[in-house]
MARMI-269508 format. One record per residue (C-alpha): residue number from 1; x, y, z. Coordinates in steps of 0.25 Angstrom, whole numbers, plus 5000, padded with zeros to 4 digits. Layout:
BEGIN
+-------+------+------+------+
! zator !    X !    Y !    Z !
+-------+------+------+------+
!   NUM !    X !    Y !    Z !
...
+-------+------+------+------+
// end
This chain:
BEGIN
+-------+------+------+------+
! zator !    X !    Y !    Z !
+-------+------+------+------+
!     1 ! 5619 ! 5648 ! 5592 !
!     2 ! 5612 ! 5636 ! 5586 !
!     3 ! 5610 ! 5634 ! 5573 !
!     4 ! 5597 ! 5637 ! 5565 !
!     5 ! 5591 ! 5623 ! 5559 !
!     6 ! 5579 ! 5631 ! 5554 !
!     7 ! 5579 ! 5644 ! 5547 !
!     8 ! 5568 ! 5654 ! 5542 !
!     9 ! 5572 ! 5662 ! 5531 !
!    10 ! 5562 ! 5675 ! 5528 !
!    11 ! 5566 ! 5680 ! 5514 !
!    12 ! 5558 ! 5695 ! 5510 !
!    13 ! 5559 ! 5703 ! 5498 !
!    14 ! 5560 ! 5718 ! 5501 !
!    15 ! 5548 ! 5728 ! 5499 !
!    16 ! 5541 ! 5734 ! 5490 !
!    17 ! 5552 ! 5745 ! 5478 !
!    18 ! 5549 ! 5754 ! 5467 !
!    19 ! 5555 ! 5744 ! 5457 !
!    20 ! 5546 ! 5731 ! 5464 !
!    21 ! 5534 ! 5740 ! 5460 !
!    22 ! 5539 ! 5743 ! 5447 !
!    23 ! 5543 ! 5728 ! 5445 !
!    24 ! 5557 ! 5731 ! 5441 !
!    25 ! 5569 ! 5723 ! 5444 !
!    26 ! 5575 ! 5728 ! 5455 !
!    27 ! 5586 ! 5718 ! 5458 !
!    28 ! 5599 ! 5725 ! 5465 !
!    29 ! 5594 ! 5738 ! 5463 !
!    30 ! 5592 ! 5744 ! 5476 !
!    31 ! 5578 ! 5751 ! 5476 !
!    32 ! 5572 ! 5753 ! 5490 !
!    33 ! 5557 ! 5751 ! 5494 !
!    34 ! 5546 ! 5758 ! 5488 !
!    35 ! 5542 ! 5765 ! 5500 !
!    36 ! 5531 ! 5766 ! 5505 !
!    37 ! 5525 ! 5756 ! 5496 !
!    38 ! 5536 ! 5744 ! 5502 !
!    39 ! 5527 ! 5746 ! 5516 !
!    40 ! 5515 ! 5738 ! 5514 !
!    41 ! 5524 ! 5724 ! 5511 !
!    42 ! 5535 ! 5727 ! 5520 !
!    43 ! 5526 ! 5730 ! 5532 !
!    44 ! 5520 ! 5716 ! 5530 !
!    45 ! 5533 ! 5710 ! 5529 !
!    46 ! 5538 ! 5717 ! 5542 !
!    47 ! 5525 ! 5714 ! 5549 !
!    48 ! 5529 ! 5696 ! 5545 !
!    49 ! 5542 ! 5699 ! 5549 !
!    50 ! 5537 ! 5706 ! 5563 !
!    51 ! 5541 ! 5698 ! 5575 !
!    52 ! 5550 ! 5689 ! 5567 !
!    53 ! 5564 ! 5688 ! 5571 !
!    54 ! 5575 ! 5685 ! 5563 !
!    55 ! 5589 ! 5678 ! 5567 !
!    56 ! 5596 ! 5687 ! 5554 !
!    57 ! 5592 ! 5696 ! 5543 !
!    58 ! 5595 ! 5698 ! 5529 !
!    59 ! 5593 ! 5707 ! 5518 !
!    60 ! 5598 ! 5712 ! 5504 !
!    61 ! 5606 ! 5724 ! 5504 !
!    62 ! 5596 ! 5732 ! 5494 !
!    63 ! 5590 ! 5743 ! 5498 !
!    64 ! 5576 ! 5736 ! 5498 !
!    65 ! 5577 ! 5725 ! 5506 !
!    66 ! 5584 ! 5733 ! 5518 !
!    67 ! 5571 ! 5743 ! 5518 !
!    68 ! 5564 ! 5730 ! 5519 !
!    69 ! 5571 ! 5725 ! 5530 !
!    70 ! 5572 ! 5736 ! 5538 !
!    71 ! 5555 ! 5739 ! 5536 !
!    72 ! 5550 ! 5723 ! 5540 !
!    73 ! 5563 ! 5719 ! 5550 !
!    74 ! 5561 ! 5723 ! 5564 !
!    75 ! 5574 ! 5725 ! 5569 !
!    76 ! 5570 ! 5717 ! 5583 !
!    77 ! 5569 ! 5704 ! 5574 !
!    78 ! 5583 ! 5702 ! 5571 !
!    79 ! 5595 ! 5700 ! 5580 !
!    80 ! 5606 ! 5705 ! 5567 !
!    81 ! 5607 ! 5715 ! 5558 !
!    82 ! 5601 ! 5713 ! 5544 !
!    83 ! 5611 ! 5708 ! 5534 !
!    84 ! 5613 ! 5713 ! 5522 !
!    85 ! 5615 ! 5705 ! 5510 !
!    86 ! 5618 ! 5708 ! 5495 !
!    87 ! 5615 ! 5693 ! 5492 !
!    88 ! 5600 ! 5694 ! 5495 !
!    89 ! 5598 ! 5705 ! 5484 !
!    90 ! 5590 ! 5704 ! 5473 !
!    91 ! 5594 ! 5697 ! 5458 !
!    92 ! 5601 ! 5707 ! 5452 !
!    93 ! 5595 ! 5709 ! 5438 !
!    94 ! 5603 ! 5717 ! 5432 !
!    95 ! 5599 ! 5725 ! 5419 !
!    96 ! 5584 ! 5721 ! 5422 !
!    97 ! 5584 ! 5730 ! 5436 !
!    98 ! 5575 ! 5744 ! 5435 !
!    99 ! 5567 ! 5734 ! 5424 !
!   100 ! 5554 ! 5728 ! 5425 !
!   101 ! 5546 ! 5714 ! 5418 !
!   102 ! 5540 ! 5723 ! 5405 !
!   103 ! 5553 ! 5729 ! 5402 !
!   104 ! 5561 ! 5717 ! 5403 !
!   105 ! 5554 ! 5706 ! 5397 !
!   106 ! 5557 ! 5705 ! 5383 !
!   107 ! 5570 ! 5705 ! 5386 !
!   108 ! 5576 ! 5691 ! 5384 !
!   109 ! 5587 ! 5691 ! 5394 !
!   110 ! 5576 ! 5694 ! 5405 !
!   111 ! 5566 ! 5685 ! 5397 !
!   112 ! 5579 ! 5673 ! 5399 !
!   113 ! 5580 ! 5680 ! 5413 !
!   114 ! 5566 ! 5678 ! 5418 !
!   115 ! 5566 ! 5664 ! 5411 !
!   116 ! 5579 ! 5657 ! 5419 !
!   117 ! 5573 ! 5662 ! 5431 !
!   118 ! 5585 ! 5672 ! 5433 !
!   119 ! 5595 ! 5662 ! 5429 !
!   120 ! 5602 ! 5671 ! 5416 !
!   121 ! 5603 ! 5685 ! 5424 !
!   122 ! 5600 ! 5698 ! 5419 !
!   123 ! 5608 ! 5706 ! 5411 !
!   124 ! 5618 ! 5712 ! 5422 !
!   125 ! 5611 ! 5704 ! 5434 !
!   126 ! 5611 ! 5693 ! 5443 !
!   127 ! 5604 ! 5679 ! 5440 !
!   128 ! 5597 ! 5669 ! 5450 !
!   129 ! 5610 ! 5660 ! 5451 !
!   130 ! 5616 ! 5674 ! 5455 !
!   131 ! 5606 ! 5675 ! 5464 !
!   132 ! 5606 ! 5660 ! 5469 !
!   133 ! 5622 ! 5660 ! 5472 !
!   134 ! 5619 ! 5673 ! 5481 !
!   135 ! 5608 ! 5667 ! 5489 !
!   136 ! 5616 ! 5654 ! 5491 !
!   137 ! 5628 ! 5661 ! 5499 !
!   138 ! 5616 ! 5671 ! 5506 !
!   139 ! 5607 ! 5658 ! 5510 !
!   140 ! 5622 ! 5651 ! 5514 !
!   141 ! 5624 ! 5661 ! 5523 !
!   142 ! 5612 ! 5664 ! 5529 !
!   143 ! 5611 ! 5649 ! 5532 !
!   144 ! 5626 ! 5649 ! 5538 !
!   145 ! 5622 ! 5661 ! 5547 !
!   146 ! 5610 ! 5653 ! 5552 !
!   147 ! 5616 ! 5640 ! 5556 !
!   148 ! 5629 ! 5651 ! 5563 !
!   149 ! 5618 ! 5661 ! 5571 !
!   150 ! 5605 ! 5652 ! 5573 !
!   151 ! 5596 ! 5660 ! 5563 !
!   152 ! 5581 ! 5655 ! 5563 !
!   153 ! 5575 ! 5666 ! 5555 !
!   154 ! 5581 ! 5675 ! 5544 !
!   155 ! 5575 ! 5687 ! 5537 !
!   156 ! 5580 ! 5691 ! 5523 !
!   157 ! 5576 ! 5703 ! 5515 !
!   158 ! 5578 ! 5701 ! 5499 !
!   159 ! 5572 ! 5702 ! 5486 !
!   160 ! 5563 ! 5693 ! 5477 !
!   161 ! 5574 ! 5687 ! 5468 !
!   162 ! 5581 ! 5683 ! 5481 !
!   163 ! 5567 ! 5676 ! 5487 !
!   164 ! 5565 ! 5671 ! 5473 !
!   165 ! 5578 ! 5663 ! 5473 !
!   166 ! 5575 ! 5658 ! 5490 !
!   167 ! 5561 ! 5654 ! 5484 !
!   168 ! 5567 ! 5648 ! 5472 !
!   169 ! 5578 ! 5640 ! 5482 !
!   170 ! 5570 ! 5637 ! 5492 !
!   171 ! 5553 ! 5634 ! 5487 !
!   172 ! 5559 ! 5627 ! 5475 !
!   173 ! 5550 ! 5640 ! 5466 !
!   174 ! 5555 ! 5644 ! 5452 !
!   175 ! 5564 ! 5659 ! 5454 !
!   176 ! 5553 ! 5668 ! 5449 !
!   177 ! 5541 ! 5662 ! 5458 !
!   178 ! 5548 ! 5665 ! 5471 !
!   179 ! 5545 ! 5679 ! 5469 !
!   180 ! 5538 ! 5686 ! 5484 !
!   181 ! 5533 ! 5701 ! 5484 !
!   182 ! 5538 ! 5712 ! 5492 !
!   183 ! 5540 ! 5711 ! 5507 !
!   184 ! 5538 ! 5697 ! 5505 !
!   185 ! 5546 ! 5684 ! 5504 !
!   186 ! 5549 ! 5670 ! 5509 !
!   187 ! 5551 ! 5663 ! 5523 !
!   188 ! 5561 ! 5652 ! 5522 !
!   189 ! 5561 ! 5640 ! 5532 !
!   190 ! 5575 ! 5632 ! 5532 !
!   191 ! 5579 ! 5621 ! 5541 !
!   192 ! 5594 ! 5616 ! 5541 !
!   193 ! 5595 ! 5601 ! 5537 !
!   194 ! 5608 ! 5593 ! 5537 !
!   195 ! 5617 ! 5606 ! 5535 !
!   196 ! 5609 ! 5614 ! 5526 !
!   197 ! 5597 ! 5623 ! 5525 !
!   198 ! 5584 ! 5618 ! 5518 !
!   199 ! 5570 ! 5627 ! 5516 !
!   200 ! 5558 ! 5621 ! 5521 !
!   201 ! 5548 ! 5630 ! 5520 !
!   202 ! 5546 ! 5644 ! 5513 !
!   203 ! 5533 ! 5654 ! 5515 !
!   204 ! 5528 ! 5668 ! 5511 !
!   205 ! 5534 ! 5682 ! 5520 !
!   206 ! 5523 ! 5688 ! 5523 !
!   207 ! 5512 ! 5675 ! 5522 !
!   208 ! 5505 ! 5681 ! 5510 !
!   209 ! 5490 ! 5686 ! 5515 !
!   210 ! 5482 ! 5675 ! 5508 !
!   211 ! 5490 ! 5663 ! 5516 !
!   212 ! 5486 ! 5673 ! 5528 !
!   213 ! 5471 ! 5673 ! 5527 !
+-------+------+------+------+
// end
């Protein structure tokens, strides 16, 4: 098969959970959707993603993300089975998970957290170079398996931290303004120039409502 020289990435975060409500940290924790209150974002997700087919499919291993999967993929779309990917989990935050803003934020270490954008970790957690380091061999493989099987569009289900870092990477944004809500996320455009893959373009999943009208 001929190789791809262009590549649409569609990055989503999963729906709507308990802890997302709450605004607590959920990080590797693996809480499932808040049912049925997850519906309302998901079906709009499902009903962008409707008709679209995608040469290969990934998606974090936690729970979340597969219930978002299954709910917005149809199964038509797709030539493979989903693959499953620890590397597209969330940051893990370690002592902060279970926690929310107004329990946290007189402490210094999440105060020294917030301010180097994720640079200096949690206590027990992950930081963003942690997270950088897992997304470069995800991205390297991703790329290697399009070149190999001629993938032209790629659907990946993840989590806020992970779109923030793409965001980050790819729109030239600071780590905490790449943030997208539930059911929502980015569609990345790549072309391959002289041996390597460069980001040309980068737009909402769904087209929020006021582009629309």
């Amino acid at each position: 098969m001929a190789s791809a020289d262009r590549l649409d990435l569609v990055v989503v975060r999963h729906g709507l959970t308990a802890w997302n409500r709450e605004q607590r940290y959920q990080g590797q924790r693996d809480i499932p959707l808040l049912l049925p209150d997850a519906l309302e974002g998901m079906d709009r997700l499902r009903d962008k993603l409707a008709g679209e087919r995608f040469d290969a499919v990934y998606c974090s291993d936690l729970t979340r993300c597969r219930q978002t999967l299954a709910h917005v993929l149809d199964v038509d779309s797709t030539p493979a089975e989903p693959r499953l990917d620890a590397r597209l989990r969330e940051l893990d935050f370690g002592a902060y998970e279970g926690k929310c803003y107004v329990e946290l934020k007189d402490e210094p270490l999440y105060r020294a957290w917030i301010d180097t954008r994720g640079e200096q970790p949690p206590p027990g957690g992950e930081s963003t170079a942690n997270l950088r380091q897992r997304l470069d061999t995800w991205l390297a493989d991703l790329f290697r398996a399009a070149e190999a099987e001629g993938h032209r569009r790629i659907l990946a289900v993840s989590h806020g931290g992970v779109i923030r870092e793409l965001r980050r990477r790819f729109e030239a944004i600071d780590f905490w303004d790449g943030s997208v809500g539930q059911a929502q996320g980015r569609q990345l455009t790549f072309t391959h120039q002289r041996g390597d893959w460069l980001c040309s373009s980068s737009s909402a999943v769904p087209v929020p409502a006021s582009v629309m009208s």
